[in-house]
N, C-alpha and C positions, 0 to 999 in steps of 0.2 A: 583547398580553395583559398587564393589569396586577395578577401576582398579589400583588407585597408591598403596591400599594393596597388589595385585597382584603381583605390579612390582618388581622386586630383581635385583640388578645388581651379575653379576656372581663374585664370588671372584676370584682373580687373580690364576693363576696354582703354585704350589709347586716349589722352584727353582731346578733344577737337578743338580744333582755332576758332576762338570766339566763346569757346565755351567758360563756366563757372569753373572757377579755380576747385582745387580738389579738396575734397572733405576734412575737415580737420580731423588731427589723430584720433579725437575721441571718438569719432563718427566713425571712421575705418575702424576704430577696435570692437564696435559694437557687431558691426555689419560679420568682421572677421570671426567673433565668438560664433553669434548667428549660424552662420556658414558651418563653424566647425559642430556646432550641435544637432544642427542637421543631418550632417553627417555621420554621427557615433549615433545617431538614430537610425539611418539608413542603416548601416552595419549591424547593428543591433535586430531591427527585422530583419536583414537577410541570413542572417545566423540562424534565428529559430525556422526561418522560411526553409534554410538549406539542412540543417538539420532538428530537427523538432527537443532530439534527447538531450540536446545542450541547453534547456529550457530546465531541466530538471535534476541537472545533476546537483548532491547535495541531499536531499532527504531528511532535513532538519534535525531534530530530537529521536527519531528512528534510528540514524547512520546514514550511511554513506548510499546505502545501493536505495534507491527509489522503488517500493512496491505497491505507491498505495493507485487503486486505479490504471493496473498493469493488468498485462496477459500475461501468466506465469504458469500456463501448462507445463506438465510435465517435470515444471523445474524441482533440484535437490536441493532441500533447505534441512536435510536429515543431519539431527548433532547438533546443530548450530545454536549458539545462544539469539535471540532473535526475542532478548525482551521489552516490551511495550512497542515489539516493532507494528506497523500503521499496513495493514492490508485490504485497507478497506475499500469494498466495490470491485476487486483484484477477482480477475477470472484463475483460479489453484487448480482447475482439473488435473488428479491425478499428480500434483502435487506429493512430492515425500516430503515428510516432519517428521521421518521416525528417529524421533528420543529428542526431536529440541526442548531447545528451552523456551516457549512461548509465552512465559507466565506476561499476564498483562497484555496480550498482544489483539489488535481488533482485527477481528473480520469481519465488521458489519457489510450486510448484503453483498459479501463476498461468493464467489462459487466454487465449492471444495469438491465438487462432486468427483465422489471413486478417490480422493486423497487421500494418502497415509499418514495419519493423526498417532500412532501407534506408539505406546510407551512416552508421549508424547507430554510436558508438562505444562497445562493447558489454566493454571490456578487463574482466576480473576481474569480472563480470555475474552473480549464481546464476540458472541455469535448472533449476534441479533440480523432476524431477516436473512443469515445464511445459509445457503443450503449445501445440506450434509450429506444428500443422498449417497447410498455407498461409497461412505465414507468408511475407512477402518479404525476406529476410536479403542482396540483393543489395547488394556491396560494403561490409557489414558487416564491424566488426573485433573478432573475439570471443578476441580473446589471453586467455589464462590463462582463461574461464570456465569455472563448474561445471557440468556435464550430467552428473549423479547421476541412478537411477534411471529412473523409466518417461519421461523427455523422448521427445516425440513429435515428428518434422520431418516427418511425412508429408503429401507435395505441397508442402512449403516451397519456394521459390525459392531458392536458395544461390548462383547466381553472382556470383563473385567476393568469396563470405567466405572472412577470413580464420581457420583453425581451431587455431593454431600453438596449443599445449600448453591446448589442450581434450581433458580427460580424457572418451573414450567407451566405450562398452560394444560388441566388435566387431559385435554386431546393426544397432546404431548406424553404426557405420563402412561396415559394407559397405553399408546404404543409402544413406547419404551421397555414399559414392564413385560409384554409379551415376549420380546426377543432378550432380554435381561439376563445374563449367567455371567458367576463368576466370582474370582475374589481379584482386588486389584495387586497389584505384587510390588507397590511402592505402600501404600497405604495398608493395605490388609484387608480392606471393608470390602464389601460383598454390593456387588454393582444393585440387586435388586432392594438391598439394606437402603443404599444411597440416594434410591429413588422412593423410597416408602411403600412399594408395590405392595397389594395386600396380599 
């Protein structure tokens, strides 16, 4: 789409006989900026109008690819280094992470549901308010992350995460600790150690 080919500014009207002599320069260079501001405005909304994802390219302090508040079913993020990246509110169904490097990375109220977390290095991680459900967090290491709030693990696979000072809510815990086995095979500690199960 070629909207600045498009674009024409109108030439100014014919002066009339009788009429007020024409605007001093400084008056046309105003009116001329005017014009042309309008116009890199107009383009400017028709760009995001015509396409939305050129609104966001960029991704600040994360990189390059945009994930925070995306739909990313499906997608492979397995191996990748993907640290403090921003996935927050991002729909992950079924999502692969197996074996990234996520340390630092948020998925507040993100939805991981049935994602693969697996072998996954999860250190300092926000999961707050996300939901985990079968999820596979198998030999996952979630040192220090945050699981604030309504975090849901229900049906997650958890053998052999690591939970060492993962702050939970004991509704949390005591779920946890019933599906619980394992040793983690980066760390060596014992998933239901991790969790203080009794």
């Amino acid at each position: 789409m070629d909207i600045l080919g498009a674009l024409k500014l109108a030439p100014s009207p014919p002066a009339l006989a009788g009429a007020a002599p024409p605007a001093t320069p400084a008056r046309s260079s105003v009116h001329f900026h005017l014009a042309n501001a309008g116009a890199a405005a107009l383009v400017a909304a028709s760009l995001l109008v015509a396409d939305p994802s050129l609104a966001f390219i960029g991704g600040g302090p994360y990189g390059k690819q945009v994930t925070r508040g995306q739909d990313l079913t499906g997608k492979d993020f397995s191996g990748q280094t993907l640290v403090k990246q921003d996935f927050k509110t991002s729909i992950l169904r079924q999502a692969n992470f197996k074996g990234a490097n996520l340390l630092g990375a948020s998925f507040f109220d993100a939805d991981l549901t049935s994602a693969d977390l697996s072998e996954a290095d999860l250190r300092g991680a926000d999961f707050s308010l996300a939901n985990l459900s079968k999820a596979n967090l198998t030999n996952a290491n979630l040192e220090g992350a945050l699981v604030t709030g309504n975090t849901s693990f229900k049906g997650a696979n958890i053998t052999g995460a690591d939970f060492t000072d993962v702050p939970l809510r004991d509704d949390q815990r005591e779920y946890l600790c019933k599906i619980a086995d394992g040793l983690n095979s980066t760390t060596g500690n014992a998933t239901k150690e991790t969790l203080f199960c009794s």
